[in-house]
N, CA, C and O of each residue as an XYZ file, in Angstrom:
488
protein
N       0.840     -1.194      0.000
C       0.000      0.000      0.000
C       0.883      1.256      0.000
O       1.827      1.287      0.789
N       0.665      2.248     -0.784
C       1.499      3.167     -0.930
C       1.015      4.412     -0.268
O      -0.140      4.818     -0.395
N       2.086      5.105      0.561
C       2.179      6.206      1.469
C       1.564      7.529      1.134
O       2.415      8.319      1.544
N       0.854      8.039      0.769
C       0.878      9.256      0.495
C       1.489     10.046      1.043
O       2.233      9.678      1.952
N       1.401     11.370      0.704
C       2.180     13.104      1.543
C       1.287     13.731      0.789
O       1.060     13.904     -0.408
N       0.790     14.059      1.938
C      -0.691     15.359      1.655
C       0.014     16.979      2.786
O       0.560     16.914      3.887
N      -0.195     17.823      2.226
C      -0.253     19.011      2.798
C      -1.703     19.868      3.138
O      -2.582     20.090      2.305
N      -1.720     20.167      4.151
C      -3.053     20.900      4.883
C      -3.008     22.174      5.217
O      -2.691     22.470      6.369
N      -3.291     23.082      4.352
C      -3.189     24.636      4.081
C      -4.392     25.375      4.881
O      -5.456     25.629      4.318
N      -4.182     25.645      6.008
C      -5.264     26.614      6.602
C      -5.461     27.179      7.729
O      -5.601     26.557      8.782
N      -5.500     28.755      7.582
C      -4.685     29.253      8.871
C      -5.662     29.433     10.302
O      -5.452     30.226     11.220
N      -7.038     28.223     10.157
C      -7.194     28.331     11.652
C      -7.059     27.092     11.752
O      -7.418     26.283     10.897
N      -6.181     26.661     13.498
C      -5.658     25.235     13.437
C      -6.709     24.015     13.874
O      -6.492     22.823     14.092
N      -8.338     25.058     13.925
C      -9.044     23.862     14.317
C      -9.959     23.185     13.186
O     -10.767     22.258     13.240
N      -9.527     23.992     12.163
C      -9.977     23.288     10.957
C      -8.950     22.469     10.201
O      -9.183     21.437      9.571
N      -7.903     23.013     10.336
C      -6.218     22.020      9.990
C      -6.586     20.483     10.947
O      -6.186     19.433     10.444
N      -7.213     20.426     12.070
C      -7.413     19.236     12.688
C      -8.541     18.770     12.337
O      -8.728     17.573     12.121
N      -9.036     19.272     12.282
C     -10.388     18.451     11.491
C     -10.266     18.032      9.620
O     -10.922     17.111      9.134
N      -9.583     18.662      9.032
C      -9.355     18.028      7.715
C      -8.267     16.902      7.575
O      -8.195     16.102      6.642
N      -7.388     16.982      8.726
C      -6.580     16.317      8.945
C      -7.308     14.697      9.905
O      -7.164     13.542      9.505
N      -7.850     15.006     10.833
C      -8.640     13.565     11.383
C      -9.739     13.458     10.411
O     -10.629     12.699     10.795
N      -9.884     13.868      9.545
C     -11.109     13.236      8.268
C      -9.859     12.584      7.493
O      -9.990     11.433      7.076
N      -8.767     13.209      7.305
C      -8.170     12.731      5.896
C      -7.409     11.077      6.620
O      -7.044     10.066      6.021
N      -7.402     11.434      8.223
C      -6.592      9.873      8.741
C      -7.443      9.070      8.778
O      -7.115      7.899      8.969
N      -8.770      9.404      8.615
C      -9.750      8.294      8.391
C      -9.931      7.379      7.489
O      -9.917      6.148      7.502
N     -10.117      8.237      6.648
C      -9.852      7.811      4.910
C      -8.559      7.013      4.553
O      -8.833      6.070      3.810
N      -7.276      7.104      4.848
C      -6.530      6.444      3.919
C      -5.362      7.137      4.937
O      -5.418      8.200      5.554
N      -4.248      6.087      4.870
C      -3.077      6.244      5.549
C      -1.768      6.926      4.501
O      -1.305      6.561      3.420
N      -1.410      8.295      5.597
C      -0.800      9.554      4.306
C       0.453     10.097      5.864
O       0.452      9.980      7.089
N       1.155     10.562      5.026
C       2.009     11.167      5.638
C       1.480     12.773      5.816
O       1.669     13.482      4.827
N       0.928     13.311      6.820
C       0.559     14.830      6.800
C       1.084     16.069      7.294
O       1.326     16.248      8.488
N       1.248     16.849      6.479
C       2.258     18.351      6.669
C       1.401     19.340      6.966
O       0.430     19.324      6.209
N       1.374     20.250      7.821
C       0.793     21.324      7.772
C       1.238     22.697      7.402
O       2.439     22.965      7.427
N       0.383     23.547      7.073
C       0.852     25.006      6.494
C      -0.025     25.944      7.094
O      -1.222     25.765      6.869
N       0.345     27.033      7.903
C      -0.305     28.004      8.456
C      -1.223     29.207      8.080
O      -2.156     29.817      8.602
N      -0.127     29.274      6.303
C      -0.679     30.298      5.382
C      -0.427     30.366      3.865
O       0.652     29.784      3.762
N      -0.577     30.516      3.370
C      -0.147     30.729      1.769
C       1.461     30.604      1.685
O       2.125     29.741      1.110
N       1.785     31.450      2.249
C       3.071     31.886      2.155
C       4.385     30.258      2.891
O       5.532     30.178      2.449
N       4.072     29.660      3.513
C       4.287     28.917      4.214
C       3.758     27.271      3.530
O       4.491     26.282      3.526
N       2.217     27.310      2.946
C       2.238     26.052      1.601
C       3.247     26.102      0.409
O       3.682     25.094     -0.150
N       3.570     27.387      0.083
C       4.522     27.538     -1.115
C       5.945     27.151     -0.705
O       6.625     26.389     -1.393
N       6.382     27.708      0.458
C       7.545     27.175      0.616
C       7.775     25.754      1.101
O       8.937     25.350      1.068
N       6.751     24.881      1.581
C       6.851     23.377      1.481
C       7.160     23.185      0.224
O       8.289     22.968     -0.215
N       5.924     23.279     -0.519
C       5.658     23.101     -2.360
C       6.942     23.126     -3.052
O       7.219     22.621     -4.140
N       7.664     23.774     -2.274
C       8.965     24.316     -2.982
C       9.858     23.490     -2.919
O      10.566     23.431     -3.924
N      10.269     22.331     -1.511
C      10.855     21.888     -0.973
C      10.646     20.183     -0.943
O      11.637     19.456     -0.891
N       9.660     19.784     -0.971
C       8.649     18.327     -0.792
C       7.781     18.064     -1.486
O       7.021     18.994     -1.758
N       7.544     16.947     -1.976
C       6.690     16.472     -3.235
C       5.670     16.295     -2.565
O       5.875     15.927     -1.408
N       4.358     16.459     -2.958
C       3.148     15.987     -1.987
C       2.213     15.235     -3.277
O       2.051     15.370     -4.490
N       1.942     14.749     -2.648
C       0.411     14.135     -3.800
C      -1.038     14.967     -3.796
O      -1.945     14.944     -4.628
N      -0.908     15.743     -2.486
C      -2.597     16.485     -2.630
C      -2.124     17.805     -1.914
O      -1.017     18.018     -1.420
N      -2.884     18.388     -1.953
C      -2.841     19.554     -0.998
C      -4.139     20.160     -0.737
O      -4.722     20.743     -1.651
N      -4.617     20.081      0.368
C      -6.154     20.848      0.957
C      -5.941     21.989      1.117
O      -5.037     22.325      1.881
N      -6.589     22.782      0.549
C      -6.372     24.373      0.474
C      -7.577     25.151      0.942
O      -8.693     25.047      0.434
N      -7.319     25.795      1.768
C      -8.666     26.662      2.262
C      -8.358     28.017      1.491
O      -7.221     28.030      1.020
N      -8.814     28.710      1.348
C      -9.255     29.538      0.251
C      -8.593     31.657      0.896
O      -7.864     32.541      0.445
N      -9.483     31.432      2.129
C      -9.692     32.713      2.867
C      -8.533     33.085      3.852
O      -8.871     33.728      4.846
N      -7.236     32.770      3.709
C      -5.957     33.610      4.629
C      -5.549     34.484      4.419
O      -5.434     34.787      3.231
N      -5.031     35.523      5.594
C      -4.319     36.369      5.367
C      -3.179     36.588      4.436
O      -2.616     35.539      4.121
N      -2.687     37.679      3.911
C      -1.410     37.672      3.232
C      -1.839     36.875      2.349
O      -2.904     37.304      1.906
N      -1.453     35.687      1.759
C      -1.000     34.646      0.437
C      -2.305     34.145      0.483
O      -2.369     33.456      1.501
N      -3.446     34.141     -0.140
C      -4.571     33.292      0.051
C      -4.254     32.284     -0.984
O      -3.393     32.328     -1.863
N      -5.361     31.116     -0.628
C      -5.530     30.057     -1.219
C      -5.568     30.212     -3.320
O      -5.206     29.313     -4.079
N      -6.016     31.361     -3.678
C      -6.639     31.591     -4.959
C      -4.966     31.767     -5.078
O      -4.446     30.935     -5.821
N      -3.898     32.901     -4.340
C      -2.389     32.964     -5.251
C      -1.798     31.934     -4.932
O      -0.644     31.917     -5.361
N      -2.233     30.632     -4.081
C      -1.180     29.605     -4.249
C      -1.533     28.692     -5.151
O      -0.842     27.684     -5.295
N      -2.882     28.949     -6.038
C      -2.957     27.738     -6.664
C      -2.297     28.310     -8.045
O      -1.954     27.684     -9.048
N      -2.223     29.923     -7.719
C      -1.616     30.277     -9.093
C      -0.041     30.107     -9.239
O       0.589     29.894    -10.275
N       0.416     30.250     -7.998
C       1.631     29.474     -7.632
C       2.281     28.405     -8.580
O       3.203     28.340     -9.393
N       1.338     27.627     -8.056
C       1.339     25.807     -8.373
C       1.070     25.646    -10.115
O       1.357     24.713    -10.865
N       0.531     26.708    -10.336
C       0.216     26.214    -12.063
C       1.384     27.288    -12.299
O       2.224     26.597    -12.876
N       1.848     28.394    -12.205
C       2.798     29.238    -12.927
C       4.263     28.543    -12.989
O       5.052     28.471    -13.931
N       4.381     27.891    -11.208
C       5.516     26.774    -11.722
C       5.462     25.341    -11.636
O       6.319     24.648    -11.087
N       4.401     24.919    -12.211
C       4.063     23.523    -12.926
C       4.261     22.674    -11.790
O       5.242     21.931    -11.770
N       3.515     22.696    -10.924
C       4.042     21.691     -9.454
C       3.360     21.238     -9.397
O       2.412     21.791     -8.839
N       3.148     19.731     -9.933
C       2.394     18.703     -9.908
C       2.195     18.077     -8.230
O       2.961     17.616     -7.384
N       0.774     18.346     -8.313
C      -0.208     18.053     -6.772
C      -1.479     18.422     -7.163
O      -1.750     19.513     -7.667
N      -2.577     17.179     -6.852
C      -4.000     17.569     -6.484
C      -4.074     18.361     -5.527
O      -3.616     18.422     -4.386
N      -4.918     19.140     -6.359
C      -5.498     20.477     -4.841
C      -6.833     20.397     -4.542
O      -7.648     20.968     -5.266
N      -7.081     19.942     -3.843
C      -8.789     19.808     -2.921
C      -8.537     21.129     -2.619
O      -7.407     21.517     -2.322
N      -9.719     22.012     -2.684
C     -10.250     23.341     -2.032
C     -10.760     22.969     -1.387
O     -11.391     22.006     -1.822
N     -11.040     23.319      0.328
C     -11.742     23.127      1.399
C     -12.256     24.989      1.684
O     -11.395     25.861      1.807
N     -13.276     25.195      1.725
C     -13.484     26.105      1.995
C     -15.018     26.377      2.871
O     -15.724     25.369      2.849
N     -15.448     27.212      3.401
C     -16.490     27.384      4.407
C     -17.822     28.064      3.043
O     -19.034     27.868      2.949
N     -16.868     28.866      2.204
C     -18.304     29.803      1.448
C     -17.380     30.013      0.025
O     -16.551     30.838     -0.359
N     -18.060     28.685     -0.573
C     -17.598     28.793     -2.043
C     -18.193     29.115     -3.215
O     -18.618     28.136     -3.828
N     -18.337     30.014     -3.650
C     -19.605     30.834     -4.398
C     -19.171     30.216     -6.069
O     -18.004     29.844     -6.191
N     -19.895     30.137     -7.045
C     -19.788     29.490     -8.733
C     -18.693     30.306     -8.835
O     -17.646     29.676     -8.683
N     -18.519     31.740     -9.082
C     -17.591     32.260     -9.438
C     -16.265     31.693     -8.870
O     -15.418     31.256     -9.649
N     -16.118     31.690     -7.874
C     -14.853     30.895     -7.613
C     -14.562     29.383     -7.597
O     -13.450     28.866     -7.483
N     -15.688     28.795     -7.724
C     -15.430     27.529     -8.259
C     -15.235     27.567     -9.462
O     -15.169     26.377     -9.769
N     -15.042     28.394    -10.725
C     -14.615     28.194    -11.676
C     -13.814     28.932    -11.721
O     -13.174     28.603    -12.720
N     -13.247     29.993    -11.190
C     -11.623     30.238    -10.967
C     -11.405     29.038    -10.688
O     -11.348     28.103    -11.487
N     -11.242     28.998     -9.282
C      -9.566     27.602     -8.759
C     -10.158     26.362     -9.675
O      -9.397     25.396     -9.624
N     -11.340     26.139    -10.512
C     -11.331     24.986    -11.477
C     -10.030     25.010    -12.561
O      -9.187     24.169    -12.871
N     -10.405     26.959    -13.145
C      -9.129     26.998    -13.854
C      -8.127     26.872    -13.974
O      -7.454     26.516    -14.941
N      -7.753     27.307    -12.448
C      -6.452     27.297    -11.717
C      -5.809     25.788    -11.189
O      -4.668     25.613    -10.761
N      -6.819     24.820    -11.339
C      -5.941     23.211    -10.964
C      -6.982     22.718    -10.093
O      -6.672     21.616     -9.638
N      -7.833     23.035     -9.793
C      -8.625     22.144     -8.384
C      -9.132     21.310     -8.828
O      -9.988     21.505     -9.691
N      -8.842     20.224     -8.464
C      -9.746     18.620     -8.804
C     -11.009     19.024     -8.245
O     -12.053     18.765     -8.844
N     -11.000     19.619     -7.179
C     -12.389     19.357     -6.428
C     -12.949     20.698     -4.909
O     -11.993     21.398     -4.577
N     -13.631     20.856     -4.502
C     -14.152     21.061     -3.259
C     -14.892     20.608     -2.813
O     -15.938     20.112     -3.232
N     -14.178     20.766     -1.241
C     -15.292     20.378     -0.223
C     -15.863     21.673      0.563
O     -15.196     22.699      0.434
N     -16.833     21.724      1.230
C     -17.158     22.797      2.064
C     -17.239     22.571      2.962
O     -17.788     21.484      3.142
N     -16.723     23.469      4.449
C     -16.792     23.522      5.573
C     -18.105     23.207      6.309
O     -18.952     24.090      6.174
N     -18.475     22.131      7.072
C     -17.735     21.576      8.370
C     -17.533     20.424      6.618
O     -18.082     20.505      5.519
N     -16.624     19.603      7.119
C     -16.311     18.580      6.141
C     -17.337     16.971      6.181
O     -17.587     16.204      7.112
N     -17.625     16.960      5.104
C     -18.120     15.562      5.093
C     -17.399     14.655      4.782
O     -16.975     14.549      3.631
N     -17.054     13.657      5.909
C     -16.644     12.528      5.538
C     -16.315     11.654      4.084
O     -15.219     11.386      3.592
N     -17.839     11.286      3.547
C     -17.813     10.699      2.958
C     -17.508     11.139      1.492
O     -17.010     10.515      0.555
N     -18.036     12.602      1.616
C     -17.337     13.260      0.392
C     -15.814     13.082      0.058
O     -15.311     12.854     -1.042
N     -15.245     13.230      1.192
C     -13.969     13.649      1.162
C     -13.240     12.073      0.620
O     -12.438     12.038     -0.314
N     -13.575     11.135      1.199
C     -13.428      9.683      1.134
C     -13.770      9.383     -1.042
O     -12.958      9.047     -1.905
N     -15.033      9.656     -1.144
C     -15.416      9.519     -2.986
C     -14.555     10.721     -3.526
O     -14.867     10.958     -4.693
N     -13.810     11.353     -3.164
C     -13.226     12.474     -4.163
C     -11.726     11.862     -4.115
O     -11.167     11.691     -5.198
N     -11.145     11.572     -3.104
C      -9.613     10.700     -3.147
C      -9.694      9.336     -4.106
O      -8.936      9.167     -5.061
N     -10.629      8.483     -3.745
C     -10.931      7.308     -4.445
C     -11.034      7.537     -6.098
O     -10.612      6.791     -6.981
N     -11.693      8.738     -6.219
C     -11.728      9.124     -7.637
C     -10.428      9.680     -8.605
O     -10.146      9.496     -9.789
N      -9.855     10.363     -7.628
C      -8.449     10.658     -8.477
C      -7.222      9.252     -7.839
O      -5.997      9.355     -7.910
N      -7.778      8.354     -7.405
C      -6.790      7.511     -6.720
C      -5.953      7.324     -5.430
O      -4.992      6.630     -5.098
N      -6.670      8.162     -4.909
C      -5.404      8.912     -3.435
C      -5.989      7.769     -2.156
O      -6.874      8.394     -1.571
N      -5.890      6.818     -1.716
C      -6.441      5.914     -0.897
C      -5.663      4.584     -0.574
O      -6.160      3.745      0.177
């Protein structure tokens, strides 16, 4: 069974624990955390990950410039958007921008579980 490395982008830490005990539910991953934009990029920079959960709404570096990040320098990683209030318009930004997918805040389980299974992450 192969290891994943997922990164968990989101700067309040009680939602970093809760996407994080949903994601240890689901499937056994090696997990990194990131406080802010600025702080996912410089992992990104450093460590290969297979996914990255991105919340959308931080200070400084938000979620929308790291995914532009990730496509300007071609850094191959699924990006799940996790976000609390994800309106069409921005689901078809970060669609443009690389997002396999969102979930919305509080997280559902089982969503989160059929969206890994679907791109393979399990």
């Amino acid at each position: 069974m192969m290891n994943f490395s997922i990164l968990v982008c989101d700067d309040s830490t009680v939602a970093r624990k809760q996407v994080i005990r949903c994601l240890q539910q689901c499937l056994d991953a090696d997990i990194q955390q990131a406080i802010n934009g600025a702080q996912a990029i410089e992992l990104l920079n450093t460590h290969n990950f297979d996914l990255l959960c991105l919340d959308l709404t931080m200070p400084e570096v938000d979620g929308v410039q790291v995914l532009e990040y990730i496509k300007a320098n071609k850094i191959e990683c699924f990006v799940l958007v996790i976000s609390a209030d994800i309106q069409d318009k921005m689901k078809l930004r970060v669609t443009q921008l690389g997002a396999i997918d969102f979930i919305n805040k509080p997280i559902d389980k089982t969503r989160m579980n059929n969206i890994l299974h679907k791109f393979g992450i399990h």
